[in-house]
N, C-alpha and C positions, 0 to 999 in steps of 0.2 A: 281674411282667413288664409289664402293663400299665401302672403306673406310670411305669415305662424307656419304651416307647414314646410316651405320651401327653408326653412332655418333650423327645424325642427323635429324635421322628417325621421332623422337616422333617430333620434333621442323616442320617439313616440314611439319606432319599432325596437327598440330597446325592449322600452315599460311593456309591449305588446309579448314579445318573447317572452321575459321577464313570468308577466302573467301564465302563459300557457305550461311553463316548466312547473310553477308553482300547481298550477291543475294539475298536470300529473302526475307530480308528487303526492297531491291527496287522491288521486286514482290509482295508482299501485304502492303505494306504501303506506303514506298514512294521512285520512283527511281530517285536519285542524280545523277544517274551519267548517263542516259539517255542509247544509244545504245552503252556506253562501261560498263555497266552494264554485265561483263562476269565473274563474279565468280563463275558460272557453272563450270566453269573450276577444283576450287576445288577439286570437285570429279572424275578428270582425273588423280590428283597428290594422289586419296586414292588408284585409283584402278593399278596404277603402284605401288607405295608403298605399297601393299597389294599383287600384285603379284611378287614382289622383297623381299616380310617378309616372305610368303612363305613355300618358300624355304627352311628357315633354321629351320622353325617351320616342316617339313615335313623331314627332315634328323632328328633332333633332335627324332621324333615319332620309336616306334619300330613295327609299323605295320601301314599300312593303316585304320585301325579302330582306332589307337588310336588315328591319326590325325585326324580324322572326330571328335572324342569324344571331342578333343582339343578345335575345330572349334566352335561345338556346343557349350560346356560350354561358350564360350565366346562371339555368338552374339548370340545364343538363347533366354537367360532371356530377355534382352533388343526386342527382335524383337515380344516374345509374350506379354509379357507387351504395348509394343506400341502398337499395335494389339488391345488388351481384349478393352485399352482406344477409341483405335478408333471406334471399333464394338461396344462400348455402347453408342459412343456418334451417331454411325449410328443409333442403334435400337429407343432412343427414340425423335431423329431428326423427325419432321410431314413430313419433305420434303425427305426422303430419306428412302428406304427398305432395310431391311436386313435379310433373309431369314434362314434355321439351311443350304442349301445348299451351303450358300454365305459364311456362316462362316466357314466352313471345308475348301474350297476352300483356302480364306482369310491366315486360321491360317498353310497351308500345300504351300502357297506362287506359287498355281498351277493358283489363280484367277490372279496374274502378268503375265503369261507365256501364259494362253488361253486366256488372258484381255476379261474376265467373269463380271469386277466390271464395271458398268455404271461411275463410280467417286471417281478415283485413290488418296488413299491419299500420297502413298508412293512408290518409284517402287526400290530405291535403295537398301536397304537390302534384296529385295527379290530379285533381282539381283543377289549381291553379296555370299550370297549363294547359290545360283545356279553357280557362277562361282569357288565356295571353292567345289562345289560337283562335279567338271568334272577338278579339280587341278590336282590328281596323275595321271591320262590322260596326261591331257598336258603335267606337268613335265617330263611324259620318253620319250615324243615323241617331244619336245619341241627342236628349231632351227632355225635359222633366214628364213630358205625355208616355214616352219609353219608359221611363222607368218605374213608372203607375203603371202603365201594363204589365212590365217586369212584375210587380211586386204583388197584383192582381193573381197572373199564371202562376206564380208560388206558391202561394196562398189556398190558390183551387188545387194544387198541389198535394201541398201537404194535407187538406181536408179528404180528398178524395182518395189517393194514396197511399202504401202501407208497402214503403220501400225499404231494404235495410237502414241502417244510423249512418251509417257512413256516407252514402248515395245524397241522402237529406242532406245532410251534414253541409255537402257540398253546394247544393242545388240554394238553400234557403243561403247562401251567402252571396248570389249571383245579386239581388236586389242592392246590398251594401258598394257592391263592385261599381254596379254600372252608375250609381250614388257620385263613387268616388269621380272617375270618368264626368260625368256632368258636371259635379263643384269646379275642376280643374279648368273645363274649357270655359265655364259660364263665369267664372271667379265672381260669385255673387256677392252681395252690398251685405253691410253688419244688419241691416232692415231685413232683407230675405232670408238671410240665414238664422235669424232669430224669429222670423213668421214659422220658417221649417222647423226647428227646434218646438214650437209649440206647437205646430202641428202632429209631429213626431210626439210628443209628448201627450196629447190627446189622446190619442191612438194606442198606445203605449198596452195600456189595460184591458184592454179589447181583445186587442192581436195576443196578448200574453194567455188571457185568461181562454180562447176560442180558437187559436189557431197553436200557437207554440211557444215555449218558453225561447228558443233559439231564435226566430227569426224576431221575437219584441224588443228583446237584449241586443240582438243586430242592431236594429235601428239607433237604439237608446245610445251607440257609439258613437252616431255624428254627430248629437249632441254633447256628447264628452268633448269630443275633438272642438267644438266651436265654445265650450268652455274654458278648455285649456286655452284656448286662441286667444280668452281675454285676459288669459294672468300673466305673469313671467315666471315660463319654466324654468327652473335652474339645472344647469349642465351639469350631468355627471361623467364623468369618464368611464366609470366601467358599465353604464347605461348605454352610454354613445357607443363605448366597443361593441355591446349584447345587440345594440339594434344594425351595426354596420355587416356582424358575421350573426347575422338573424337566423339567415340559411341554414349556414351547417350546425348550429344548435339545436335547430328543428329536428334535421336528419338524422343528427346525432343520440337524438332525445328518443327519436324512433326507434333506432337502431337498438337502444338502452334497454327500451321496452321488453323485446324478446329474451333478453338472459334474466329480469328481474323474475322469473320464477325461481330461477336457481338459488337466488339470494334469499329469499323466506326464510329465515333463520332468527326472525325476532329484527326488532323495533329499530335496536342498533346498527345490527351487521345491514338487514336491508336497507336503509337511509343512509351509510357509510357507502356501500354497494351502489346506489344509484346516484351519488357524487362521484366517485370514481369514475363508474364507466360513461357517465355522462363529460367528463374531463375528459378522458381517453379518447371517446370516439369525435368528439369534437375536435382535438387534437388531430385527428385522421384527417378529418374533411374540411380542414382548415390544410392542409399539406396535399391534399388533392387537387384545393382550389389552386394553391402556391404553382403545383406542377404544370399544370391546367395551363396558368396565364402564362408561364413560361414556353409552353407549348405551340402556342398561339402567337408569343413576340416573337421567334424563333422562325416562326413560317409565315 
């Protein structure tokens, strides 16, 4: 399986992005495809493949600072940028406050973690770094017993708890993460990984029906991924493009979210409107990134 991924990786977060745009397109303008509208799911397939990249991005490092510095160069620009966009379009919004305390908060990704902001515009990147900031953790202690307990403390989690969506959001993807993390170091046999698939599979109804719809669908992705593992994907070019700038389509996507009020204007104008500024702002954060690396060759 690792072979499939290491060829496959950029193409997977492609379909991954891919999915999650299409989810939000049936969350602010218009849902086609009604309560099979699960392209949430998407971002179950970044954050196994994010904890399966990893790995060799953190062997590769010669120190634990340099992997953090890694990290940082590469979703920082993107994640302050989203950010400054969204805090100005808080500050001079009539309906909505933003305070110098909201913004410290905001730009240190601590107002996700104590869910300090009354109106979340983004929870996954603040996420995701925080799961890239407790990595070299996991990785030495990382084992398929961790991540049964992992997915255990979730579990009493989500049962016991009644935290906002976004908080969850985050928290019930940590079990797919540290998932990813173990497949990568253990590079398990086509035998192991089809015992976990039916295991995962077993489970599947249980967890769905008694604990959550998001954390069963989680799981049900590493069985996709060791699906696809047995066919041959075919390359797409403008897939391999979507999954290589995954990033600023995300941000960009985010970024989109806050003007689509203005656009309600009917069926056309709004779904015309969330192509465009979805181009647009992606266009930005794709010329930030540009600036960014030049920034960094340069010094």
């Amino acid at each position: 399986m690792n072979d499939f991924l290491s060829k496959n990786r950029t193409q997977l977060m492609g379909y991954a992005i891919l999915m999650v745009l299409v989810y939000h397109y049936g969350c602010w303008v218009h849902n086609f495809f009604g309560d099979y509208n699960v392209g949430f799911v998407g971002v179950d397939i970044f954050m196994f493949l994010s904890g399966w990249g990893l790995v060799f991005s953190y062997h590769k490092s010669k120190s634990v600072k340099e992997f953090y510095k890694k990290r940082a160069v590469r979703i920082l620009p993107t994640f302050f940028l989203m950010y400054f966009i969204i805090i100005a379009y808080k500050i001079i919004s009539p309906n909505l406050h933003e305070s110098s305390l909201s913004i410290i908060l905001e730009l240190t990704t601590l107002s996700y973690w104590l869910q300090t902001d009354p109106n979340p515009t983004d929870w996954f990147l603040n996420c995701i770094i925080g799961f890239y900031f407790i990595f070299p953790i996991l990785i030495k202690k990382i084992s398929l017993p961790l991540c049964l307990f992992t997915t255990i403390c979730v579990v009493l989690f989500d049962i016991t708890t009644h935290v906002r969506w976004d908080l969850a959001s985050g928290i019930d993807r940590l079990p797919i993460f540290a998932f990813g993390i173990l497949c990568s170091v253990k590079n398990y046999s086509n035998k192991t990984a089809m015992l976990y698939c039916a295991l995962i599979c077993l489970l599947y109804i249980p967890m769905y029906k008694y604990v959550n719809e998001r954390l069963a669908l989680s799981f049900l992705m590493y069985v996709c991924m060791y699906v696809c593992s047995r066919i041959q994907l075919r390359k797409i070019n403008i897939i391999e493009w979507m999954g290589k700038h995954s990033l600023s389509l995300y941000a960009a996507n985010q970024v989109t979210f806050m003007f689509m009020s203005f656009t309600d204007r009917g069926f056309l104008i709004h779904s015309f409107a969330f192509i465009i500024l979805q181009v647009l702002f992606t266009i930005m954060f794709l010329y930030n990134i540009r600036i960014v690396a030049k920034y960094i060759h340069l010094t």
